[in-house]
N, CA, C and O atoms as a MOPAC input file, in Angstrom:
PM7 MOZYME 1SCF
protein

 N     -0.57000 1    11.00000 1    -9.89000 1
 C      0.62500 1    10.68900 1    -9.15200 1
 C      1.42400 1     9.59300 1    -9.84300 1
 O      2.61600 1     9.37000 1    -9.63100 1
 N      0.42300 1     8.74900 1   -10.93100 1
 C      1.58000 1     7.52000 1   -10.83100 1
 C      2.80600 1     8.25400 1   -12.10400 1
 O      4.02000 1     8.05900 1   -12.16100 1
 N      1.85500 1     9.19300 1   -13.08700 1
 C      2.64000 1     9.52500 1   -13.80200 1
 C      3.84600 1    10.54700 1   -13.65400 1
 O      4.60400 1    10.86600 1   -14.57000 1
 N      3.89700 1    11.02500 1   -12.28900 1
 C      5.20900 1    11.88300 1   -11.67700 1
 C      5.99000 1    10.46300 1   -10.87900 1
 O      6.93700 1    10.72000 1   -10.13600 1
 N      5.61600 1     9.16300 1   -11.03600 1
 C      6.87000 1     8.48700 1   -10.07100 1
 C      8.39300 1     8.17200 1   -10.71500 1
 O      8.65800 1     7.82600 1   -11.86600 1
 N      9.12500 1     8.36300 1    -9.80400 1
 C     10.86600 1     7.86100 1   -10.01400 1
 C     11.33000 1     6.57600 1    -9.30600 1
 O     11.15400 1     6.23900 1    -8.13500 1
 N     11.83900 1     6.07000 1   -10.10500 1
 C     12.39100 1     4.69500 1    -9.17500 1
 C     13.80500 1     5.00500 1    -8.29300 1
 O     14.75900 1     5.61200 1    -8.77900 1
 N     13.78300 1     4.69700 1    -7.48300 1
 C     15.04200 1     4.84000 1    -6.40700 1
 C     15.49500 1     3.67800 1    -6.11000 1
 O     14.53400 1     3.20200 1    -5.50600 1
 N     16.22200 1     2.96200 1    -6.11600 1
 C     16.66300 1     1.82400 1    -5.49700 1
 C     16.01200 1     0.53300 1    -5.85900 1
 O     16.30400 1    -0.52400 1    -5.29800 1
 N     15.25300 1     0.62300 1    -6.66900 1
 C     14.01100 1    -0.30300 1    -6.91800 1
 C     12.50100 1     0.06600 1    -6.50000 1
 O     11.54900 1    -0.54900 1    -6.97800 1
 N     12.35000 1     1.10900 1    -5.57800 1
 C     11.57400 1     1.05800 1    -5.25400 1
 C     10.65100 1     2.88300 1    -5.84400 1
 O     11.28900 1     3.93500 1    -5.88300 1
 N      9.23700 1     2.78600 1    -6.19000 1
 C      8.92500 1     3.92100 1    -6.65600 1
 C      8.61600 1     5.01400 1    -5.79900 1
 O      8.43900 1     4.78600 1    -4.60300 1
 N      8.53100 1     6.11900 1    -6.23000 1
 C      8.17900 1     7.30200 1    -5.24700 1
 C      7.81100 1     8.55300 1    -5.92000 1
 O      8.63000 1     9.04200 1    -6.69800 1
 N      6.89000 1     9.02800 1    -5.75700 1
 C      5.85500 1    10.48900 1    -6.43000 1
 C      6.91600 1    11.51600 1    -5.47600 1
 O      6.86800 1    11.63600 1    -4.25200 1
 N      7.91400 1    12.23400 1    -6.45800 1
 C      8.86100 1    13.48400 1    -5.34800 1
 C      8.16300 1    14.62300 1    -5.36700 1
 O      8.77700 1    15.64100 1    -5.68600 1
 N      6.88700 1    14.70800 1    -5.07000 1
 C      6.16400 1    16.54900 1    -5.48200 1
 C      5.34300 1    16.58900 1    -3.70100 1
 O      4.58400 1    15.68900 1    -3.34200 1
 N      5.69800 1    17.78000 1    -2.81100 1
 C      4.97800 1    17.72700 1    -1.70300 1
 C      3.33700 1    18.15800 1    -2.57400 1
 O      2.88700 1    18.30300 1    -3.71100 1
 N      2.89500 1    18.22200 1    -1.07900 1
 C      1.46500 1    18.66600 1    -1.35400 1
 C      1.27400 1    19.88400 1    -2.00200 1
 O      0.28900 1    20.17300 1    -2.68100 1
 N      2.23600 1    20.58800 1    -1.77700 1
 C      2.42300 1    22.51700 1    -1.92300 1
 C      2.27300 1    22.03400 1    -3.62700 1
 O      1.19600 1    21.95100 1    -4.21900 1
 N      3.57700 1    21.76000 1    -4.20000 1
 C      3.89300 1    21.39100 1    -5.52100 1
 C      2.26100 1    20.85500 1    -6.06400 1
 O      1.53100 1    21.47000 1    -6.84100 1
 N      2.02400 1    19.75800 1    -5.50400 1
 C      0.93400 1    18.57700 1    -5.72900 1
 C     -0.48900 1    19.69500 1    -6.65400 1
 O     -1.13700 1    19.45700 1    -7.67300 1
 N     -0.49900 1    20.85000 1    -5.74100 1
 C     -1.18500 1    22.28700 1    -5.53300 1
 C     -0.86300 1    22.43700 1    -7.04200 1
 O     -1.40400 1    21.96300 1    -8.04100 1
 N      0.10100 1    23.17800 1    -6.88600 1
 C      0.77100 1    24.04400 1    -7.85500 1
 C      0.42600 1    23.58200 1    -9.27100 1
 O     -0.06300 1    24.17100 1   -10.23500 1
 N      0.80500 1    22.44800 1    -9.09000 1
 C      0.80600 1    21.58700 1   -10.95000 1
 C     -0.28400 1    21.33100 1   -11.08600 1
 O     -0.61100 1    21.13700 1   -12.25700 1
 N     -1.28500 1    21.21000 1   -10.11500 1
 C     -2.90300 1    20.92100 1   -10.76800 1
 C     -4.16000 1    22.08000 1   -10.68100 1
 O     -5.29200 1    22.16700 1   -11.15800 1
 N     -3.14100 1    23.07000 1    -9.63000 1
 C     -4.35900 1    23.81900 1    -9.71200 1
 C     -5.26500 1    24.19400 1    -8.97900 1
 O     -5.97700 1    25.19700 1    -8.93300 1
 N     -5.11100 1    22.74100 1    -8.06400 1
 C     -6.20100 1    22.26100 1    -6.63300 1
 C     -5.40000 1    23.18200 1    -6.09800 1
 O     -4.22200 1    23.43200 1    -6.35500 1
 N     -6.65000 1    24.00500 1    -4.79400 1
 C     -6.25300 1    24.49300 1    -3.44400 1
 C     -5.60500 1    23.23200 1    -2.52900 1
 O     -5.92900 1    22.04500 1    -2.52000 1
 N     -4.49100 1    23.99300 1    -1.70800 1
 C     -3.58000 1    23.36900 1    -1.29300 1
 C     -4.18300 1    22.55800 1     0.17800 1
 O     -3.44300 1    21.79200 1     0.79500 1
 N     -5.68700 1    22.85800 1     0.65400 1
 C     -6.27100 1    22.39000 1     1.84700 1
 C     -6.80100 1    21.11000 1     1.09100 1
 O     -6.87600 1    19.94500 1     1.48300 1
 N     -7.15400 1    21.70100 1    -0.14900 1
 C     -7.85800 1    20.15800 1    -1.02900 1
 C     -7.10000 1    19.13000 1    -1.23400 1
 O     -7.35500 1    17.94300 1    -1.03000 1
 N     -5.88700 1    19.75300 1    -1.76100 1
 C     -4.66500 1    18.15900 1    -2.16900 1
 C     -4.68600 1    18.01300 1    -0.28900 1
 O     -5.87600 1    17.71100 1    -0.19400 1
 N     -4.33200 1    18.02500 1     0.73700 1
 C     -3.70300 1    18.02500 1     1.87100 1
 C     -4.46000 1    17.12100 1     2.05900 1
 O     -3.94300 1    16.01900 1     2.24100 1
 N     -6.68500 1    17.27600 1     2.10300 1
 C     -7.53900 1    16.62800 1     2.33900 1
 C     -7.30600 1    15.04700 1     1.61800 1
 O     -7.38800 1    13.97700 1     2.22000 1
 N     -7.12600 1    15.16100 1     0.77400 1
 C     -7.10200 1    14.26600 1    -0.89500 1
 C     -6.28300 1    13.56900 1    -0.57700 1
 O     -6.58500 1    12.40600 1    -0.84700 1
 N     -4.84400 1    13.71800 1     0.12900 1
 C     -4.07100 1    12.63900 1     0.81800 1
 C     -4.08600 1    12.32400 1     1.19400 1
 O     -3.69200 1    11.17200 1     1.01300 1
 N     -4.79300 1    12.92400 1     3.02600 1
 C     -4.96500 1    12.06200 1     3.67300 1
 C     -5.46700 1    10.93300 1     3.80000 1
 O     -5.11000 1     9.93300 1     4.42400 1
 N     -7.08100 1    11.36000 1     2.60200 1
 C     -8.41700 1     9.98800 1     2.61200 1
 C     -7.21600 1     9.06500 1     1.78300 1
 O     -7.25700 1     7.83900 1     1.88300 1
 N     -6.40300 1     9.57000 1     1.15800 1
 C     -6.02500 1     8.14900 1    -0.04500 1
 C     -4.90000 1     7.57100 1     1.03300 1
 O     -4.46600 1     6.49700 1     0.61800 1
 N     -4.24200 1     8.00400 1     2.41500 1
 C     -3.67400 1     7.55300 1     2.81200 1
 C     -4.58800 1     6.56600 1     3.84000 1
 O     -4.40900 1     5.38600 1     4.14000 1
 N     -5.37000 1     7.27700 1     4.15400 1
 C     -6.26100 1     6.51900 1     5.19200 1
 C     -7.05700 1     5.24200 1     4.59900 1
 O     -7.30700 1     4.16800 1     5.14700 1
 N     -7.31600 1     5.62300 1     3.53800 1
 C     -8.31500 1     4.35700 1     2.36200 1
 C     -7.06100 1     3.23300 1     1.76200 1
 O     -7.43000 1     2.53800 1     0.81500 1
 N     -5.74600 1     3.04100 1     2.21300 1
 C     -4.83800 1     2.47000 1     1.74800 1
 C     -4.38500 1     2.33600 1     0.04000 1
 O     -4.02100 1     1.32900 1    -0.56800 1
 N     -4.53900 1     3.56800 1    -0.39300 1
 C     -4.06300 1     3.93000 1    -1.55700 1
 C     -2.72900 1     4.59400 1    -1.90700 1
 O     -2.23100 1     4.55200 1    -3.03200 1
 N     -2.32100 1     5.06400 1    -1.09800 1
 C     -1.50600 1     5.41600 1    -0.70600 1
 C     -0.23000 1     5.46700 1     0.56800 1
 O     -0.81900 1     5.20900 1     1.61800 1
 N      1.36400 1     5.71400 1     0.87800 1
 C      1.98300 1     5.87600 1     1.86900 1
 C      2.59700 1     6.37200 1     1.75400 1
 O      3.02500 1     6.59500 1     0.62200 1
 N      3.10300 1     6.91800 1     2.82900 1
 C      4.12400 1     8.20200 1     2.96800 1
 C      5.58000 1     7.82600 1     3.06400 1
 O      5.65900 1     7.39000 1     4.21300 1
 N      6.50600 1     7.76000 1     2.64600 1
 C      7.51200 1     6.84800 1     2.58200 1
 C      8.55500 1     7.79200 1     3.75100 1
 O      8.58200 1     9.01100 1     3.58100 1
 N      9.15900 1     7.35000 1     4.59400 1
 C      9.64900 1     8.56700 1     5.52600 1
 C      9.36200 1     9.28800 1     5.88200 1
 O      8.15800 1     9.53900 1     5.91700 1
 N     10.51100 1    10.29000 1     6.50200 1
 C      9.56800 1    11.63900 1     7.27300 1
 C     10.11200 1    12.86500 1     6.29600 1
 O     10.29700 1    13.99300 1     6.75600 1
 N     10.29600 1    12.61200 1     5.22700 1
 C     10.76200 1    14.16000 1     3.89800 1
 C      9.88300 1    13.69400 1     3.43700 1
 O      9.49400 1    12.58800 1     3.06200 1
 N      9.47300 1    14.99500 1     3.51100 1
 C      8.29500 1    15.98800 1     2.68400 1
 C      8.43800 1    15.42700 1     1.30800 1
 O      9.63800 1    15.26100 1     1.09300 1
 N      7.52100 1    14.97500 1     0.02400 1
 C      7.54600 1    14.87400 1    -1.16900 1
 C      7.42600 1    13.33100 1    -1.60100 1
 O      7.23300 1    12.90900 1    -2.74100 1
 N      7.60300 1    12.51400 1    -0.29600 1
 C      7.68900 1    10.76100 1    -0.86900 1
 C      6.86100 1    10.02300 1    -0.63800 1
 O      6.76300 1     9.49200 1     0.46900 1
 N      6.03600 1     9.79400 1    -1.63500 1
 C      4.73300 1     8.85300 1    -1.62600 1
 C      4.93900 1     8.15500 1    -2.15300 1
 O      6.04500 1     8.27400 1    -2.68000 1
 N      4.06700 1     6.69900 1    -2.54800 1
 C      4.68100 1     5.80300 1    -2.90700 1
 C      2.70100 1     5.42900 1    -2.89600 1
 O      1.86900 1     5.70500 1    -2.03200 1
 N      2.56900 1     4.85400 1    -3.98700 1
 C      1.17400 1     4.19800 1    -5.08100 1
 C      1.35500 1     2.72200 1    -4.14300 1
 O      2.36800 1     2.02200 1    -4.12900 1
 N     -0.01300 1     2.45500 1    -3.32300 1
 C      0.06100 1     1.09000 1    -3.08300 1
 C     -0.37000 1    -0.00500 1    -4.17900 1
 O     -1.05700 1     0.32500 1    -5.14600 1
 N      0.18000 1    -1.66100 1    -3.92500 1
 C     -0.73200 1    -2.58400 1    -4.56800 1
 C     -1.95400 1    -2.57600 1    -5.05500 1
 O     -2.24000 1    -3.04900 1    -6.15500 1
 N     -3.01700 1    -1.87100 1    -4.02900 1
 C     -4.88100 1    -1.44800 1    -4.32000 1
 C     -4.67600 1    -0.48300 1    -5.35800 1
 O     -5.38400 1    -0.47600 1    -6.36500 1
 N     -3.68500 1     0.38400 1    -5.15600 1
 C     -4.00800 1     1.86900 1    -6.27500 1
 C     -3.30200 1     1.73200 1    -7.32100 1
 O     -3.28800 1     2.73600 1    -8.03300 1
 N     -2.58800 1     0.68400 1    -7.75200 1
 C     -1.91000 1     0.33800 1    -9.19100 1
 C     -3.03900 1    -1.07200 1    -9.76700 1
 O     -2.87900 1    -1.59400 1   -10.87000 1
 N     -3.88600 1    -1.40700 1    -9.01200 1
 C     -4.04500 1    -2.68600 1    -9.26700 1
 C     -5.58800 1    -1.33300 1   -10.30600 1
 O     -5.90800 1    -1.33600 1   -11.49400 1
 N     -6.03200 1    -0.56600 1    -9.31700 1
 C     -7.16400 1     0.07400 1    -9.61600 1
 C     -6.85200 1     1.02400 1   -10.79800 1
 O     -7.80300 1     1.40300 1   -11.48000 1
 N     -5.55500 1     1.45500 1   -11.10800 1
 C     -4.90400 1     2.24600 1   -12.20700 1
 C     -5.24500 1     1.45900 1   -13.26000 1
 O     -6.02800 1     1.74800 1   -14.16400 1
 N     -4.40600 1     0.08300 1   -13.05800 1
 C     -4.44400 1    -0.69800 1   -14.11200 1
 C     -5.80700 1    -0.89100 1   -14.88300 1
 O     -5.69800 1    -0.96200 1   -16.10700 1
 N     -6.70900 1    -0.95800 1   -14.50200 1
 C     -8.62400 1    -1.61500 1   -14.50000 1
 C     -8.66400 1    -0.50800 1   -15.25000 1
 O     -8.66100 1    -0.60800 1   -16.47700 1
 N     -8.71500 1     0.85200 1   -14.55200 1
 C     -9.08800 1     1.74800 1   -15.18600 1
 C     -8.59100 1     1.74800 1   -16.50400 1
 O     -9.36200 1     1.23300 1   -17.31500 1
 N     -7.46700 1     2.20000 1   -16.98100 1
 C     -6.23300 1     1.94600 1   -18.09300 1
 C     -6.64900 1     1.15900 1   -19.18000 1
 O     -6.76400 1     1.64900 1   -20.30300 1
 N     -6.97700 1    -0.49400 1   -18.83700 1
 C     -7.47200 1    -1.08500 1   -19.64200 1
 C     -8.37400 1    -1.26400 1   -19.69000 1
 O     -8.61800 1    -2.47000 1   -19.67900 1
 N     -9.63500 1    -0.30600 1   -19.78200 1
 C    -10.84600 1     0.02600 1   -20.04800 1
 C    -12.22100 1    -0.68900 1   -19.22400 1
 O    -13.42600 1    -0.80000 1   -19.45000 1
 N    -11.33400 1    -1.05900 1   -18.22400 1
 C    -12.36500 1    -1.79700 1   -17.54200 1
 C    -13.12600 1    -1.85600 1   -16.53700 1
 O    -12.50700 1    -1.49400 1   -15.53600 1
 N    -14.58400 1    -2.24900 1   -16.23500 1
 C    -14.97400 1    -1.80200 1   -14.97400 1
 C    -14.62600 1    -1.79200 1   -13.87800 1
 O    -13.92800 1    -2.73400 1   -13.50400 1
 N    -14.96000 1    -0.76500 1   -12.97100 1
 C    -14.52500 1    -1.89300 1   -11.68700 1
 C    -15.78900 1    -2.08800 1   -11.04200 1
 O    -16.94200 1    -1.76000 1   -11.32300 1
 N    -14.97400 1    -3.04000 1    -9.60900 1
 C    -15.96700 1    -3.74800 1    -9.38900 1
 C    -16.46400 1    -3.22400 1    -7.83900 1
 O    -17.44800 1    -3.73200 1    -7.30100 1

């Protein structure tokens, strides 16, 4: 996701619904649906409005991108 985000206004946003989310990876579309919710529920994620397609990478899930990225454990 972080590598599909667009900046809008300053602020970032992943524009692909779940359907799409599907489509480009491959995953069954009950799996991405599942896969959002836990990352929404585990605060990795938010849903930015009520249109379909706008997520938005929290603080925890860029901080955990980053670790990963630069080769590092986590903790």
């Amino acid at each position: 996701m972080q590598k599909r985000q667009i900046e809008v206004l300053g602020n970032q946003y992943v524009p692909l619904s779940q359907r799409q989310i599907a489509d480009i990876t491959g995953i069954a579309y009950g799996t991405v649906n599942n896969t959002v919710r836990s990352l929404q529920e585990n605060g990795y994620i938010v849903r930015e409005g009520s249109t379909r397609g706008q997520y938005s990478l929290t603080d925890k899930a860029t901080e955990i991108l980053s670790t990963l990225q630069n080769g590092e454990a986590l903790k």
